[in-house]
C-alpha positions as CSV (number, residue, x, y, z in Angstrom):
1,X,-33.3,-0.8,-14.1
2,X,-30.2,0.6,-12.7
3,X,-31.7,4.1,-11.5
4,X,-34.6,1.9,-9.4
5,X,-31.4,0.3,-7.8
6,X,-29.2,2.9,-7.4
7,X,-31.9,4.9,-5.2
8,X,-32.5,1.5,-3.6
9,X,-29.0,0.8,-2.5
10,X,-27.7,4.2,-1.8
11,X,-29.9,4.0,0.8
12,X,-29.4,0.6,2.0
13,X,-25.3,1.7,1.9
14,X,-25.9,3.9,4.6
15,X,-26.6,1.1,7.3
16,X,-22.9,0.1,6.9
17,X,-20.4,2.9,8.3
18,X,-19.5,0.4,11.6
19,X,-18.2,-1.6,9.0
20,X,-15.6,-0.2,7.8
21,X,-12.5,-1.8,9.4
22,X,-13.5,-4.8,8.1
23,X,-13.0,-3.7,4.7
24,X,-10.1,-1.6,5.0
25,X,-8.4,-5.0,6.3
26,X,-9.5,-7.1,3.5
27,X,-8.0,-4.6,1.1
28,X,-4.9,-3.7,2.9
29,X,-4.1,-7.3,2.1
30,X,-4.7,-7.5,-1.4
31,X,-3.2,-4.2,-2.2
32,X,-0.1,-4.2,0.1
33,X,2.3,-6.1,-2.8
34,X,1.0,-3.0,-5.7
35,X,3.5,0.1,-5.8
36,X,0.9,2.2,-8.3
37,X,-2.7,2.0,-6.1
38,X,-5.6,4.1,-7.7
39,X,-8.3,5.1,-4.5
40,X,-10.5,7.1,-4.3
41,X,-12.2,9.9,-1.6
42,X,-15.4,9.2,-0.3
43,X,-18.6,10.7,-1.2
44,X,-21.8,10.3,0.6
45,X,-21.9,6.8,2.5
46,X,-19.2,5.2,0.7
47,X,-16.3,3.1,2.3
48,X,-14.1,5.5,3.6
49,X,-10.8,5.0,3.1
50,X,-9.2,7.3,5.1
51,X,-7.4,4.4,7.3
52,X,-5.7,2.5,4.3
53,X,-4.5,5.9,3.0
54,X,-2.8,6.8,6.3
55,X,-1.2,3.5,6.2
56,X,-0.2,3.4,2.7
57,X,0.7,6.9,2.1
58,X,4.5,6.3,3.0
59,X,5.3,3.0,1.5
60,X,3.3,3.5,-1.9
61,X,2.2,5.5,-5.3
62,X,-1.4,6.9,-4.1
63,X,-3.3,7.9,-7.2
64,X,-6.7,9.5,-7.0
65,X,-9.2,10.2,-9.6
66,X,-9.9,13.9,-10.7
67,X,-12.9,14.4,-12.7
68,X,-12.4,16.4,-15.9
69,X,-14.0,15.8,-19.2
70,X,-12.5,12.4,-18.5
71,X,-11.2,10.6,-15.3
72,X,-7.4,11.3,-14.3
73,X,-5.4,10.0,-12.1
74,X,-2.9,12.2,-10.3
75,X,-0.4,11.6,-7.5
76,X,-0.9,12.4,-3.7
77,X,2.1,12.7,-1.8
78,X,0.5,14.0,1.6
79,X,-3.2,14.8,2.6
80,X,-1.9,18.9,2.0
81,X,-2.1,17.9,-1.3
82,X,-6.1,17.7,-1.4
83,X,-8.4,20.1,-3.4
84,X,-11.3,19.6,-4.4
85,X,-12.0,18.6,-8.2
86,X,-15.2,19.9,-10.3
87,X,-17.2,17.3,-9.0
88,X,-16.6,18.8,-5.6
89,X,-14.6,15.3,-4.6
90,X,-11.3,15.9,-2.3
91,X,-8.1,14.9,-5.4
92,X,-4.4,16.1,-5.7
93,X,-5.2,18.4,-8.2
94,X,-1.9,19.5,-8.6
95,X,0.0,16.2,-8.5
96,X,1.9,14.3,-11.5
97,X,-0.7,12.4,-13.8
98,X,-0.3,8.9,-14.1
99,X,-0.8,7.0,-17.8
100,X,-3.6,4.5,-16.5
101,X,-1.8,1.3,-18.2
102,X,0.9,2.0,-15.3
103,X,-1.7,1.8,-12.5
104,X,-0.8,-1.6,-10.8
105,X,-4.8,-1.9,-9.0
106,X,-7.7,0.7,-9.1
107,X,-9.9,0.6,-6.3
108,X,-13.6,1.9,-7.1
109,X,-16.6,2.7,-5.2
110,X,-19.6,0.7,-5.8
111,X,-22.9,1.6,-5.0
112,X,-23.7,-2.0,-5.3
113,X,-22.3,-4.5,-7.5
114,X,-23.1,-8.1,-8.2
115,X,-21.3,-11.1,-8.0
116,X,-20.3,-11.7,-11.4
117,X,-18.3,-8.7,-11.1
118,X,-20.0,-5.6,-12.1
119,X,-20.4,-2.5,-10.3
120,X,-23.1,0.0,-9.9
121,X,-22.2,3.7,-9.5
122,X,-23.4,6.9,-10.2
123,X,-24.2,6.6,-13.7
124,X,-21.6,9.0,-15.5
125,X,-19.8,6.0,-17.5
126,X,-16.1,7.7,-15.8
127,X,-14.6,4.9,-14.4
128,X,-15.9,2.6,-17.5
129,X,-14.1,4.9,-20.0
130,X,-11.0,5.5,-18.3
131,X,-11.0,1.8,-17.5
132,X,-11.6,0.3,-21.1
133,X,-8.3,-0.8,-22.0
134,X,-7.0,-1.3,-18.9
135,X,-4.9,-4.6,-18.1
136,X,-4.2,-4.3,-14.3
137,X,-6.6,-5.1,-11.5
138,X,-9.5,-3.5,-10.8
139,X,-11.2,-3.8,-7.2
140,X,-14.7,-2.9,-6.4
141,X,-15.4,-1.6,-2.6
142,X,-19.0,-2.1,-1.7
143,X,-20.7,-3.2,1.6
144,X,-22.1,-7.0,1.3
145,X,-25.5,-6.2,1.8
146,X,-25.4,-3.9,-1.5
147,X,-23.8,-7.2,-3.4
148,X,-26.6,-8.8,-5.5
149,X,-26.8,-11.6,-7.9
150,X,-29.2,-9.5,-10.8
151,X,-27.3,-9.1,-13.7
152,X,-27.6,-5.6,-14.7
153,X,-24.3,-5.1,-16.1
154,X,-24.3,-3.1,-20.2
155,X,-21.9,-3.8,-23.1
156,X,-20.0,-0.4,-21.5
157,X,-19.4,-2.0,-18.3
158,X,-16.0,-2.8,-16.9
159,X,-15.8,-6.4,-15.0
160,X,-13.7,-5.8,-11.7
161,X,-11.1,-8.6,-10.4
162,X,-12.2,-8.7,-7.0
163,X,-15.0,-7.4,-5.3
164,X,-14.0,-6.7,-1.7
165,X,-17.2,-6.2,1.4
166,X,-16.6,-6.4,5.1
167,X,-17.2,-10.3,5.0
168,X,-14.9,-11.5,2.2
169,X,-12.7,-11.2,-0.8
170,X,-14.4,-12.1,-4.3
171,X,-12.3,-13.0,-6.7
172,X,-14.0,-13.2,-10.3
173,X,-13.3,-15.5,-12.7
C-alpha cells in the first residue's frame, strides 16, 4: 500500500512549487520560539526551505540530517558549510553533532501524510529510527493536496505534532 502511494503522490507533489511561501510562513511561526530546529534540504519536489533557512540562520541552532548508517544531525552555521552527504542530499557534514533529545522541533519532509499524523517518505525507516525516543516536536511539511485521511501508518512509524501545508497548521492530538 505505501509504494502504490508513494509513486502516486510524488507525482501529485510536483503541482505545488507556487506554493511555497505559504508554507514557509506557517512554519516560521511555529518554529520561531525553538533555539535547536532540525530542517532538512530538499530533494526532488519537496518544500523548499531555502527562505526559512536564510531567515533563521542568524538567530537560531540549524541542524540538518546527514545520512550515515543512521540519521545525524549536525550543525550549519552558514550555507559554506554544505556538502553533500552519501545520499547525495546538501548537509553540514562537518559541523558539531547534536544528541537528538536536545533538538527543540524536527521538521521532516513528507511525501504525503495523513491527518492523524503520519507521514509518508521514502521508505528507508531513517527519520523513524532516529525519531523513536524522541520527546520534542516533530513537524511534517507536505503540500495539502498530498494530505489524506487513509490510514497507512505501521507499528514503526513516528506520529508528528503538527502537520504544516500551504493552507493550515494541524495540530495532532
Amino acid at each position: 500500500m505505501k509504494q502504490e502511494l508513494r509513486i502516486r503522490f510524488l507525482e501529485k507533489r510536483k503541482e505545488n512549487r507556487s506554493q511555497e511561501p505559504f508554507v514557509i510562513n506557517h512554519l516560521e511561526k511555529l518554529v520561531r520560539d525553538y533555539a535547536n530546529i532540525a530542517l532538512y534540504m530538499k530533494i526532488n519536489s519537496e518544500v523548499d526551505l531555502h527562505a526559512l533557512i536564510d531567515k533563521l540562520l542568524l538567530t537560531h541552532s540549524l541542524y540538518f540530517p546527514i545520512v550515515k548508517k543512521e540519521l545525524e544531525f549536525r550543525q550549519m552555521k552558514s550555507w559554506k558549510d554544505l556538502g553533500v552527504d552519501r545520499a547525495h542530499i546538501a548537509a553540514p557534514l562537518n559541523g558539531p553533532v547534536i544528541d537528538v533529545a536536545k533538538l527543540d522541533v524536527v521538521i521532516m519532509p513528507c511525501i504525503a501524510a495523513n491527518i492523524y499524523g503520519y507521514r509518508l517518505g521514502y521508505g528507508k525507516g531513517y527519520y523513524d529510527r532516529a525519531l523513536k525516543e524522541y520527546k520534542g516536536v516533530i513537524i511534517g511539511v507536505v503540500y495539502e493536496n498530498c494530505l489524506i485521511e487513509d490510514h497507512f501508518e505501521t507499528i514503526n512509524d513516528v506520529k508528528m505534532n503538527y502537520i504544516v501545508t500551504e493552507k493550515r497548521i494541524i495540530k495532532i492530538d
